[in-house]
N, C-alpha and C positions, 0 to 999 in steps of 0.2 A: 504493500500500500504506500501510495505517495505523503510524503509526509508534507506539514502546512507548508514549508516552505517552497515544495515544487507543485503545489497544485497553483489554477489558473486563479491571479490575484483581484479577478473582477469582481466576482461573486463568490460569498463563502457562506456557504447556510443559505441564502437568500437576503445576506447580508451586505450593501453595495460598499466597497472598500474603494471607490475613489472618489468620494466626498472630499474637498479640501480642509485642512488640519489649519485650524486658524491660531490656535493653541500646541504647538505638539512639546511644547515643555509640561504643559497638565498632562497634554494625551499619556505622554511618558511614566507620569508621576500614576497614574490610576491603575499603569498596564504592570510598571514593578510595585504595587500594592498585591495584586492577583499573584503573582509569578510570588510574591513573598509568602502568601495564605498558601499557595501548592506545597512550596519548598516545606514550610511549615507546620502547616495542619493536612498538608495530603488532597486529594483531588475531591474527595467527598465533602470538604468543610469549603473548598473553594466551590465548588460545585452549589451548594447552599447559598451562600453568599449570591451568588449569581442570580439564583432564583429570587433569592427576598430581592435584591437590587431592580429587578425586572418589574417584580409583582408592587414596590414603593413606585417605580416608574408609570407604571400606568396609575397608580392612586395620583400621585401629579400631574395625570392626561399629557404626559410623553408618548410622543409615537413610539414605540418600539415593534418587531416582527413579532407574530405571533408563534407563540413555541406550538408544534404540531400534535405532545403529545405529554403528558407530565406523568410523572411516577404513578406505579402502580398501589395510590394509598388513596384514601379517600379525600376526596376534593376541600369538603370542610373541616378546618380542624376542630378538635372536640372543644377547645374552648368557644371555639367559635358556634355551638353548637346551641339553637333559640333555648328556651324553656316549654315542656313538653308539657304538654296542655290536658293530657287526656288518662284517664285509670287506666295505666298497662296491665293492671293484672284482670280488670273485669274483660280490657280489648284482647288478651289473650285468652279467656274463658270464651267468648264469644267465639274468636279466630278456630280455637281449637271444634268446637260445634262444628261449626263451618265448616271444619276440612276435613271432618270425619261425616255430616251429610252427604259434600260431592263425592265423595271417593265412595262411600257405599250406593250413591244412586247411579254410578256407573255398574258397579260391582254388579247391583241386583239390574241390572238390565242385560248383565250376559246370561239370566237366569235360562234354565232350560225353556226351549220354545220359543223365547225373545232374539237374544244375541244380535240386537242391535249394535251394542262395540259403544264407544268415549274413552276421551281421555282424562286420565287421574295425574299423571306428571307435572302437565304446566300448571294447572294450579297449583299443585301441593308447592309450586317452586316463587311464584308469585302471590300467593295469597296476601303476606302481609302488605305487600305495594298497594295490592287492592284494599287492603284493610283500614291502613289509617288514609287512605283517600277517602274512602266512604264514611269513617269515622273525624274525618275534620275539613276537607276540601271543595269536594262535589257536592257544585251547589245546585237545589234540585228544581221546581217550576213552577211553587206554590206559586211564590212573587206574582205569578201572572206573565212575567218573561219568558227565557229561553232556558234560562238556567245555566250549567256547565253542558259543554257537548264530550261525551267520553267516548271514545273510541276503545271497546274492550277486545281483547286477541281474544281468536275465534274459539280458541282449544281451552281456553279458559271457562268456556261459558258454564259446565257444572257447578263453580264455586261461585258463579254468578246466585247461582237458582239455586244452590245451599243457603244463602243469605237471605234470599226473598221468602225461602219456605221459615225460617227461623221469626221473618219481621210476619208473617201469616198474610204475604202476600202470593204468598203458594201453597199447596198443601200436599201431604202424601200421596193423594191420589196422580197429582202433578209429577211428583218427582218419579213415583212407579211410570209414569207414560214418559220418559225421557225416549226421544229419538221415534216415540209411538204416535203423530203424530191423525191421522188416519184413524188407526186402530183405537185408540185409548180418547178419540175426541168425548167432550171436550177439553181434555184436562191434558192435549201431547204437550209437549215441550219439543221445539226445534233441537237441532244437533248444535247449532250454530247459532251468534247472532245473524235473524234474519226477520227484517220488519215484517215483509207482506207475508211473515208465516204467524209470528207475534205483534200484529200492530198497537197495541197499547201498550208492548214492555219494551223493547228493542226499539234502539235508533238510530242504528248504522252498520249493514252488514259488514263485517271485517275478513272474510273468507270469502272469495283467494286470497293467499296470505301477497303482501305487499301492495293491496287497494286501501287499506287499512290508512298507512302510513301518508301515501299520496292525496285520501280524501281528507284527512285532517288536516294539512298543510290548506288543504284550499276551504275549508270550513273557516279556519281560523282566517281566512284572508276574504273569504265573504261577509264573518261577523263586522270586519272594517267597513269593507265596502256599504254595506246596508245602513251602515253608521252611518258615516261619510255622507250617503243621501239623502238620509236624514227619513229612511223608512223602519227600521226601528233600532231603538237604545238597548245596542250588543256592549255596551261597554264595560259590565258584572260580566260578562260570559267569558269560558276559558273553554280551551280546547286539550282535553288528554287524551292519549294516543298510549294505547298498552302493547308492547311490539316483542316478536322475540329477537333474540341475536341472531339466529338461522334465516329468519324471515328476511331480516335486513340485507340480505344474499341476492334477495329479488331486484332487479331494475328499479323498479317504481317505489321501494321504498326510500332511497337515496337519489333518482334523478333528480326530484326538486327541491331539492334544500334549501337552495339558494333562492330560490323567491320570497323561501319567510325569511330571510335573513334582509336579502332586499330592501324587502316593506316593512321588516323592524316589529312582526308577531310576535312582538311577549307576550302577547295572550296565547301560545301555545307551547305546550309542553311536551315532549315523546318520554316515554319510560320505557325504557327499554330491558328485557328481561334477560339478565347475561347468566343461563344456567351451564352456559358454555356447551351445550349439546346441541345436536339439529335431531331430524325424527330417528337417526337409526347409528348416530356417530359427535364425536366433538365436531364443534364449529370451524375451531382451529387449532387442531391438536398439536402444530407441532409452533401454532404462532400465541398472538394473543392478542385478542377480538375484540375486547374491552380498547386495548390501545389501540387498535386499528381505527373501530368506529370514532375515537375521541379526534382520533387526526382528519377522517371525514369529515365530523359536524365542525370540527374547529377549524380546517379550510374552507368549509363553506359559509363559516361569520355564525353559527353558533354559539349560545354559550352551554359549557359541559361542565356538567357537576360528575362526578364519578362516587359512588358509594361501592366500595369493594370490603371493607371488613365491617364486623359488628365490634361492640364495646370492648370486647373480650381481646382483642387485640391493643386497645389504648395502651394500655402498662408496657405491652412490649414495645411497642414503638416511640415510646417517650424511653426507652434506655437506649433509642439506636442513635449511640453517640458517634457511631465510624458509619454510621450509613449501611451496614453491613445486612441489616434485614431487609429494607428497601432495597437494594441490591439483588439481594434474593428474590427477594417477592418479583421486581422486574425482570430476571431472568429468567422465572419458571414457566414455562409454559404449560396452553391449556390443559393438553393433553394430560400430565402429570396430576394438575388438580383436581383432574377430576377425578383420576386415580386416588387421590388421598380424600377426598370425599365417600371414597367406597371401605378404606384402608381402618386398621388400629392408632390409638393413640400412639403405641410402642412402635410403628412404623413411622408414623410421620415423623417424630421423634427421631428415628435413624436417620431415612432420608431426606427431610427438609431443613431438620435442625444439626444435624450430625456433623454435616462434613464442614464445622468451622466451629473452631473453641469460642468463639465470642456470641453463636448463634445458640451451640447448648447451654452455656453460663443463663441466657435469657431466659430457658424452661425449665435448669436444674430442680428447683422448688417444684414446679408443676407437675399433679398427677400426669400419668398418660390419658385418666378420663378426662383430665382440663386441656389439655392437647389436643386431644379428641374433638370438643365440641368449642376450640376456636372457631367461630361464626362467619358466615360471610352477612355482609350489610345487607342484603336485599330482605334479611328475614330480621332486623331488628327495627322494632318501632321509633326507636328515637331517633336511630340515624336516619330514616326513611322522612321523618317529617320535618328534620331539620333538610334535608335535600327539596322536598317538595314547600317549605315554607321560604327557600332559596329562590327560589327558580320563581313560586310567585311575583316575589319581591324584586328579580329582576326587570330591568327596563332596558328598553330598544332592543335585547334580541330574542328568536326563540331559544327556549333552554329543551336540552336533551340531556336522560335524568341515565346516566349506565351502571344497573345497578347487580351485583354479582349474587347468582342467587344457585342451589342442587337442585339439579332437578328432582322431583318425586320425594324432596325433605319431609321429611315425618313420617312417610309413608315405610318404611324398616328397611334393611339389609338388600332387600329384594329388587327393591326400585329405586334407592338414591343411585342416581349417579350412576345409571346401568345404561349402558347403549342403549339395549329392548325398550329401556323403561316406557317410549312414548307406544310402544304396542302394545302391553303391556295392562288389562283389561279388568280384572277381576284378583281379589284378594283372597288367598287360602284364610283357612281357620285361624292359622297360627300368626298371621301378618295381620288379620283382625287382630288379633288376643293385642300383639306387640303395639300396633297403631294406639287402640284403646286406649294400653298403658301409657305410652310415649305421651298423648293428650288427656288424661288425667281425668279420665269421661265414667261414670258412674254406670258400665253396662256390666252386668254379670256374664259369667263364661256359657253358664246356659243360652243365651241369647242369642249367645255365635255357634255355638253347637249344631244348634236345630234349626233346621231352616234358613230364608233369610238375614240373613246381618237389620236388625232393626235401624231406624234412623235416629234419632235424638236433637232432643229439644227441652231446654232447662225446664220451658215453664211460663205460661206468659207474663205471668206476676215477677218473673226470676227479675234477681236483681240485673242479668246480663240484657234481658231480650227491653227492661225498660232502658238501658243506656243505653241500647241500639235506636232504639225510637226517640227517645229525644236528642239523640246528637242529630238523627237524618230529620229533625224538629227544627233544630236549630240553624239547618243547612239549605231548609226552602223544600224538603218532602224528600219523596222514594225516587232513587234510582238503580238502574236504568227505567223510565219512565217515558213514553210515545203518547204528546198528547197534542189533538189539531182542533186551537182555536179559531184559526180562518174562518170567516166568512167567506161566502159566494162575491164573487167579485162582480159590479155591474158592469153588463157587457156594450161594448159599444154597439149603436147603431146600423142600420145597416146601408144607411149614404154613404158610410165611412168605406163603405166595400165597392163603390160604384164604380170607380172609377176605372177598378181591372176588368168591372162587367163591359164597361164599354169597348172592352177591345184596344188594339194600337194603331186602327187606322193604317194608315199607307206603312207605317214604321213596323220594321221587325225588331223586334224584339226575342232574346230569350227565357226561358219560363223565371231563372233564376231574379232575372231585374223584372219579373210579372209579379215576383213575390218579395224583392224588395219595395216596388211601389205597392203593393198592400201591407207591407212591416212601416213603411211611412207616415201611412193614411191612420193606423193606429197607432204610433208613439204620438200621432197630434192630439187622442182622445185624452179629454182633462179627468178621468177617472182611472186608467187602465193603461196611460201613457211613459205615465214616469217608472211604470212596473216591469216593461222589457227590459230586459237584461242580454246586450249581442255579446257572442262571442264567435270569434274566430281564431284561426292559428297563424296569422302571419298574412290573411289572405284578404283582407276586409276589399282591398283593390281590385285583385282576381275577381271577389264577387260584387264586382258594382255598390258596395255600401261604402265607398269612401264620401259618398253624399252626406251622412253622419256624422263626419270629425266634427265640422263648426258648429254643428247643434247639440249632439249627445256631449261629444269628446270623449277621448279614451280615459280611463281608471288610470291615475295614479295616482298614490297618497303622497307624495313628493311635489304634482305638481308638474310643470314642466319647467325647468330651470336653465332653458335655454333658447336661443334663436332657430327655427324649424328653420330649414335648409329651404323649404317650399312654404315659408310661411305669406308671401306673396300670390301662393295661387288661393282662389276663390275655393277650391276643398283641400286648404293647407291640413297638414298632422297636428291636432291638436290633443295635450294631454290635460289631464285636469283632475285635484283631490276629488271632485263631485261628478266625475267623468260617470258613462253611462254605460258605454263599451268595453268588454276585458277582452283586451288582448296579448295572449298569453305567452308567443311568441312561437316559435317553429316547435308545439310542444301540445300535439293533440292529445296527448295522456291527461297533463295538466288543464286542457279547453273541457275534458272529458268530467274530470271533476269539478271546475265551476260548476258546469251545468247540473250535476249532479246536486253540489248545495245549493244551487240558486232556484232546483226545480220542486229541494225539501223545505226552502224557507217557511215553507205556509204551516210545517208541521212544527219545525225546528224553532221558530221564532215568533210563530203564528200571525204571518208578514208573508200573502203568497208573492210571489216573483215568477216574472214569464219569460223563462229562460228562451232564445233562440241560436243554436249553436250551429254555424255555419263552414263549411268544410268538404273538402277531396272526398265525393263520394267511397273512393279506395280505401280510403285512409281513416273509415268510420268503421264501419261495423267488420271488419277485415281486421282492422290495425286495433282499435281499439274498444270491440267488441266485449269483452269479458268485462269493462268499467260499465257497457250497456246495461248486462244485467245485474251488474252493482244496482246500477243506477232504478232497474224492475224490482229489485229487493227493496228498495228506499222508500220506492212505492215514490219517487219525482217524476215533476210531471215537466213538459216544456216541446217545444217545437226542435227537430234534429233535423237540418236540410244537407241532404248528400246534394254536393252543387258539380259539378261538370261532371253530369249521371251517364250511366250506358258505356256500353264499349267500342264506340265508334265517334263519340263527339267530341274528342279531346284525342283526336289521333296522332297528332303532332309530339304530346310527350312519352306516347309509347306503353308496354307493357304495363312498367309499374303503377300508369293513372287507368287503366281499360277497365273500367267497371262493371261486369257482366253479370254479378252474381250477388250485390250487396242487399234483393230483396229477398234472398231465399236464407241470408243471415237473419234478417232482420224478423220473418217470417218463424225463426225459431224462438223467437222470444213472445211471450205472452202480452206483455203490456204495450207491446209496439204495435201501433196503430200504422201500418206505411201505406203507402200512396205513390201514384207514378205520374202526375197530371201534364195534359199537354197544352192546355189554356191555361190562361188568369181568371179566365171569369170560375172555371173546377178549384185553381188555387183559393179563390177569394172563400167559395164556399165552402171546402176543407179547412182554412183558416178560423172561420166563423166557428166551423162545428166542432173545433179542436179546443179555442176557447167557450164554448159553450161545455163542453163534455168535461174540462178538466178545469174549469175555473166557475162554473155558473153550480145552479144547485142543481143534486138531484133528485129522482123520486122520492128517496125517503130523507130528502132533506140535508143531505151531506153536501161539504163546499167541493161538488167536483170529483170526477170520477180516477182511480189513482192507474193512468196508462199516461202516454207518452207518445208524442207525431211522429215520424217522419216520411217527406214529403223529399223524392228525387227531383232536382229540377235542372236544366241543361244548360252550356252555355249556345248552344246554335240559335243565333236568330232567325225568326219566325215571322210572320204578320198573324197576327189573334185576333179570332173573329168575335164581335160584338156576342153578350148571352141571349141566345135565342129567347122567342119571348116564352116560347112554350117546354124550357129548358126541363130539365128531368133532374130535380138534386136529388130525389131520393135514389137516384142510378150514382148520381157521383158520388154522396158517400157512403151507398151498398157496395159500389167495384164494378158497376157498365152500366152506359145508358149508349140509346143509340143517337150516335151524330147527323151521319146525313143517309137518309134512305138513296137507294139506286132510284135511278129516273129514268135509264134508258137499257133496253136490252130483253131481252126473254127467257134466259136461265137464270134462276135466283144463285144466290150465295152470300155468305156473310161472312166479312173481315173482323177480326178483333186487335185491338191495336194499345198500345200504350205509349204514354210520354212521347215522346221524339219521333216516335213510328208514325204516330196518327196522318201526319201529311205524308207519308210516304203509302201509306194505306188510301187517300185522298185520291192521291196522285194512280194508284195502280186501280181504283175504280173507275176514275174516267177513260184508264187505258180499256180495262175491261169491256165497257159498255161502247168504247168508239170500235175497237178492231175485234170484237172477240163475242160479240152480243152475250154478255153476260150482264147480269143487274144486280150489282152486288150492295149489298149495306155494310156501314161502315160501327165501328161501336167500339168510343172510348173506354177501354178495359181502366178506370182511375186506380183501382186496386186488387191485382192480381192474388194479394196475400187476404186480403177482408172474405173476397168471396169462397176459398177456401174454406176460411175460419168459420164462416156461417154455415159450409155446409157442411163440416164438420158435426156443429155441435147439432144439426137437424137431426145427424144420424146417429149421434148418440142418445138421443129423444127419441127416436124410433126405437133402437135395442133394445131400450131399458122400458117401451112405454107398448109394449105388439099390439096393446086393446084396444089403445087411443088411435085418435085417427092419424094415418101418418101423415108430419113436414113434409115439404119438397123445400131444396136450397133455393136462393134468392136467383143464382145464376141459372138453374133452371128454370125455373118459373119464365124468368124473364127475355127467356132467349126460345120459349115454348114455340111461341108464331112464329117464329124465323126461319124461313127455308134453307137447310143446310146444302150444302156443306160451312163447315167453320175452318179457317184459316187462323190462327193467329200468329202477332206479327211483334215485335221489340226489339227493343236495342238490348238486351237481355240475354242471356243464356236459355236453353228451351227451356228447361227446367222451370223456370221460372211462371209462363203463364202454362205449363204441363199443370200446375198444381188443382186447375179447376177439370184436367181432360175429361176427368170421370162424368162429371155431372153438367155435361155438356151435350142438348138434348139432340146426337146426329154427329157425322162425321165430322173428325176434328185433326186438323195438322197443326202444328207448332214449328215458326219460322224462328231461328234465335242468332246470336253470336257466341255459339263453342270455340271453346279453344283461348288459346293465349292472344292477348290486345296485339297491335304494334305501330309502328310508327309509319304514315301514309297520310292519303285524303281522305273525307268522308266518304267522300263515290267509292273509293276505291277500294276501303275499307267494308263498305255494306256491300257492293257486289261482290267480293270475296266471300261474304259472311254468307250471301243470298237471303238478305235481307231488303234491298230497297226495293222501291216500284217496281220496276220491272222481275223482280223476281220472287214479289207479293204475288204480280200475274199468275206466272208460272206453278207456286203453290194451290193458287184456284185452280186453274186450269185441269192439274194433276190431279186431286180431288175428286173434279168432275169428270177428268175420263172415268178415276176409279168407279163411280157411278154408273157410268157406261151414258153421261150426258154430253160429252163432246169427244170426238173421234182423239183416239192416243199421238195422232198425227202431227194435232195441233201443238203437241208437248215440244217436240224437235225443231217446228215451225219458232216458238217461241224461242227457245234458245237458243236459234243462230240469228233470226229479228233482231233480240235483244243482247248479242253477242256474249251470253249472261257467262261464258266459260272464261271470260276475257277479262281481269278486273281495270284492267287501262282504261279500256273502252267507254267504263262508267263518265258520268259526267263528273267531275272532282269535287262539286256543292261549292255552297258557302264556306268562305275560309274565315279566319281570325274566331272572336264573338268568346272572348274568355268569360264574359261575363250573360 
């Protein structure tokens, strides 16, 4: 290794060494002070010196670099430790209940005949984090507010529902139904948090693990925002995040750090749960994850508390006069600790303390049982709430709390600190007896003998179960706690919709700018205006909404703090604290969870907000699909526009923008309402019934139905035709009505079309009825997925109903008089309008876009695809020979006409029209 004097003199550490020395007789005088503390007291006592000098530096707001990673001891020192407010030994009588309900209401659900499976490790390893949270922090909704928003890790959620059953906001029946949800109604209990399974207790799915981490970063950055616009007073509310060390593994639990750091979220906190395991191995056995993560959050402008030991350590590290324990402690890796978490006292003893006379002098006195149960921090109360009374108390950044904790602690021999342990399901006889013992629980041996392992509960008079109710008294009620006081929101008018009914006249337009001037016409309404909330990822240009900087302005709590480069044009970049736009930047993960809090505000803050999230149709339900049904769990609701839709309208950027297939994602989701429209005037009334459905009231009086839009819309400009007078909405938002009937020819047939096909289906009617005497009708398919869904559930009514009379689906019924054959046509994959074949009353083909996108024209791209007009023809055509209506002749006739084998030959369309 190169020693200091041969490495490069520019940068050391990140330290810049050619600042000019305006002093170098001081510089001198400070540098032989240090070299005298080494020669003297040794590299460990100059090494001290160094830090207090750093840590006195910033108390005098000196700039100095940020150190990336500090000793492996706890952050706060003990004397610096608050005064600890609350009966530890009643919060340990409670704690101990607690973590002997979860672990036996997983136990008993492996019962014979059940073995539904949970986990008993991460809580047993997090409990106490969760404990004096709920016993001094989390504050709860009585207020009438929001309360605290908590993000609880998923695998945690039995020691959730051990505390609720104790407060008798659960009961046995409840905890016997864990995972039984179905079976055991009413009383299942989800696996996980997940609202739309528990809507009154849950408030934030946290599984997939690392949605968890990324929705609370933007929770806490919407309570600003909503601030800021002065739509409700978030400024009591905090945001906790319960995360484990392995999860933090994910992308998305660490890609956005740096926005809370940014925007300066002391309202949010992560606790991170460092049991130093993942499901089936350590995190980093042979490194050490505590200090890794602390170098993360503290390059991304976090601030980090670390809590790694409990009390029981204080005495020995107030002797470490050479630093020699500290030493140790930083050199160990994970691996090993977790090792002596499984280990003897008379082991750790050898190997941790052994191989250095100054380390055994430290535990001489100490049994090997006080060895033994040297403590890590994550399980002691006081260190715990001086961390979380820390992190409160800080201002300007977010704090992340890294707290070291065994997995499966309490739980005996069997599960701490065992690889398996997260598999690990059900407790023998004798791991009962031991657990029992360990938490000092008044159950006799008979009880675990015979039968199920009983639950237990002091009592409600008990001295434990009232300090549990009046501290969550004292803290504003019960948590976790899902409660929506929204009202229905008054809906705008319907002049406000007029304008997309009228059409565009001579101007083409594409659907995308057909449904920004209807996004327009209602941010004007003075009821329902100020309650959009846009976002986009970088793209607000792409989709024609830079018409909004000068009006709404972009979100920033900063402000804009400098001269826009373009602040001279008429739709300059404008930022602003009361900005109305997030834009989030090239970071659809992040636009993904706006919309997610911005679409639960109505429950979360009971403040609705009418998210509208705009974006690379690709790069939605494809890319960031799995936050979708985050976002179905949340039960938020909000407008999602896939904008340069289809795999052929955006041919110029090739493969990765070719959208073929993002309705038959979206299609797997429940609460997604999706739509393909190829007018404004279908947009304006999707719009309409979108905010009526999920913002208006409904039958029985709820604010609004808990689903979610989304509406594909294109960038190809069009000319859009005025709304017929005799328009058919109940066909646009069932999924077809018919557009224009045939007017010329003598063989019927019918086109079904969607979004961006529709004129291309326009266009192959008139060819049909001039050269081919056909009379074909044409019919806006608005929603290829609705009308599935409806006939879906027809037939489930029928199964279940043989005596009643039977449904017929919507798309039948209403395509009953139409003389087939059926064609249908999209910028789609077949797949896609495949979904209705079944219940399509007569012959039916499916024109689509298979295969990989690529880069070319539009012509050139749909004649390849045998998708545009001319090869709509040829799909009628073929139909109707199969009929035995027009001679097979005409098939061959048509393909060399239309040169359909040729994709040159196509006309290449309208170019440009990104928006």
């Amino acid at each position: 290794m190169a020693s200091g004097s041969d490495r490069n003199p520019i940068i050391i550490g990140g330290l810049p060494s050619q600042v000019p020395d305006f002093d170098p007789e001081e510089t001198q005088e400070w540098l032989d002070s240090l070299d005298a503390a080494v020669d003297e007291r040794g590299r460990e006592r100059a090494r001290y010196l160094m830090l207090r000098l750093i840590e006195r530096a910033r108390e005098k707001r000196v700039a100095v670099p940020e150190m990336r990673s500090t000793d492996y001891v706890n952050t706060i020192a003990t004397k610096d430790e608050p005064f600890f407010p609350g009966n530890e030994e009643i919060e340990r009588k409670v704690l101990n209940a607690t973590r002997w309900n979860a672990a036996v209401m997983v136990s008993r659900a492996q019962r014979p005949g059940i073995g539904v499976g949970g986990h008993i490790a991460t809580f047993a390893s997090s409990a106490s984090l969760y404990d004096v949270g709920f016993n001094h922090f989390f504050r709860g909704k009585d207020a009438g507010d929001g309360g605290d928003q908590i993000f609880f890790q998923g695998h945690a959620s039995p020691g959730i529902y051990a505390r609720a059953f104790l407060l008798d906001r659960l009961n046995e029946h409840h905890l016997d139904a864990f995972r039984q949800e179905k079976s055991k109604a009413p009383y299942g209990l989800s696996s996980y948090p997940h609202p739309r399974l528990m809507p009154d207790f849950w408030e934030f799915p946290t599984v997939s693990m690392g949605l968890g981490p990324l929705g609370a970063i933007y929770q806490a950055r919407m309570n600003r925002y909503m601030e800021a616009r002065g739509i409700a007073d978030t400024s009591t509310s905090h945001v906790w995040a319960y995360l484990g060390d392995g999860e933090m593994d994910e992308p998305e639990s660490l890609g956005q750090l740096s926005i809370a750091a940014r925007e300066n979220l002391d309202n949010l906190t992560f606790v991170v749960n460092c049991n130093l395991q993942r499901l089936d191995g350590p995190v980093r056995g042979n490194g050490k994850v505590m200090q890794e993560l602390e170098s993360q959050f503290r390059g991304a402008g976090w601030n980090v508390i670390k809590l790694v030991w409990d009390r029981s350590w204080d005495p020995l590290l107030a002797q470490d006069r050479d630093g020699v324990l500290v030493n140790k402690l930083n050199t160990t890796p994970d691996g090993q600790f977790q090792t002596y978490a499984t280990e003897t006292g008379s082991y750790i003893r050898q190997h941790f303390f052994g191989d250095d006379q100054r380390l055994r002098a430290m535990v001489e006195n100490m049994t090997d049982d006080q060895i033994l149960h040297l403590g890590r921090g994550g399980h002691d109360h006081k260190k715990i709430y001086a961390a979380y009374e820390a992190a409160k108390e800080h201002k300007g950044q977010p704090t992340v709390i890294l707290a070291q904790t065994v997995k499966g602690w309490t739980l005996g021999p069997n599960f701490e600190g065992r690889n398996a342990t997260h598999q690990m399901k059900k407790l023998t006889v004798e791991d009962l007896k031991r657990f029992r013992d360990r938490l000092h629980l008044p159950i006799a041996d008979k009880e675990l003998e015979s039968g199920l392992p009983p639950y237990y509960h002091p009592g409600r008079d008990s001295e434990e179960i009232q300090y549990m109710h009046d501290r969550r008294k004292s803290l504003g009620g019960y948590v976790p706690t899902r409660i929506v006081r929204a009202k229905p929101l008054p809906l705008p008018a319907d002049k406000l919709y007029a304008a997309a009914k009228k059409g565009s006249g001579q101007q083409s337009i594409a659907t995308t700018m057909a449904f920004v001037r209807v996004l327009k016409d209602l941010m004007r309404d003075k009821e329902i205006g100020k309650r959009f909330v846009l976002i986009a990822p970088d793209e607000y240009r792409t989709f024609g909404m830079d018409a909004f900087f000068p009006s709404a302005k972009i979100y920033n709590p900063l402000g804009q703090q400098y001269e826009s480069v373009d602040r001279d044009l008429l739709l300059a970049y404008k930022e602003s604290p009361t900005g109305q736009m997030l834009h989030d930047g090239i970071s659809e993960a992040g636009c993904t969870a706006s919309l997610i809090a911005a679409g639960s505000a109505y429950a979360t803050h009971g403040e609705p907000l009418i998210p509208v999230y705009v974006f690379y149709s690709m790069f939605g339900f494809q890319r960031t699909g799995d936050q979708f049904w985050q976002m179905a769990d949340q039960l938020a609701r909000g407008f999602v526009l896939g904008a340069t839709a289809g795999r052929t309208t955006l041919t110029g950027e090739g493969l990765q923008h070719a959208d073929g297939h993002s309705h038959l994602l979206a299609s797997t989701n429940p609460a997604c309402v999706a739509y393909d429209p190829a007018y404004g005037y279908e947009i304006a009334h999707i719009v309409q019934d979108g905010l009526r459905r999920m913002y208006g009231e409904t039958a029985d009086g709820q604010p609004g139905e808990d689903v979610f839009y989304y509406l594909t819309v294109y960038n190809e400009p069009i000319q859009h035709p005025a709304e017929p007078a005799d328009v058919d909405v109940e066909g646009i938002l069932k999924g077809v009505y018919r557009v224009k009937s045939g007017d010329k020819g003598a063989i019927p047939a019918q086109i079904l079309a969607s979004g961006v096909a529709v004129p291309w289906a326009l266009e192959a009617q008139q060819i049909l009825a001039d050269e081919w005497n056909v009379t074909a009708d044409v019919w806006s398919a608005t929603s290829w997925n609705e009308l599935r869904r409806d006939a879906i559930e027809v037939e489930e009514y029928n199964l279940l109903h043989p005596e009643e009379e039977q449904r017929v689906p919507y798309v039948t019924t209403k395509l009953s008089g139409a003389q087939g054959p059926f064609v249908a046509v999209s910028d789609w994959m077949r797949a896609v309008p495949d979904q209705i074949a079944r219940w399509v009353p007569g012959r039916y083909q499916s024109l689509g876009a298979d295969g990989f996108g690529f880069a070319d024209t539009r012509g050139a791209a749909r004649r390849f695809f045998n998708i545009d007009a001319q090869s709509i023809v040829l799909g009628v055509l073929t139909e109707l020979a199969q009929e035995g209506k027009v001679d097979r002749s005409a098939l061959k006739q048509a393909i060399d006409r239309y040169q359909l084998l040729d994709a040159t030959a196509a006309d290449p369309g309208a170019a440009g029209g990104d928006a």
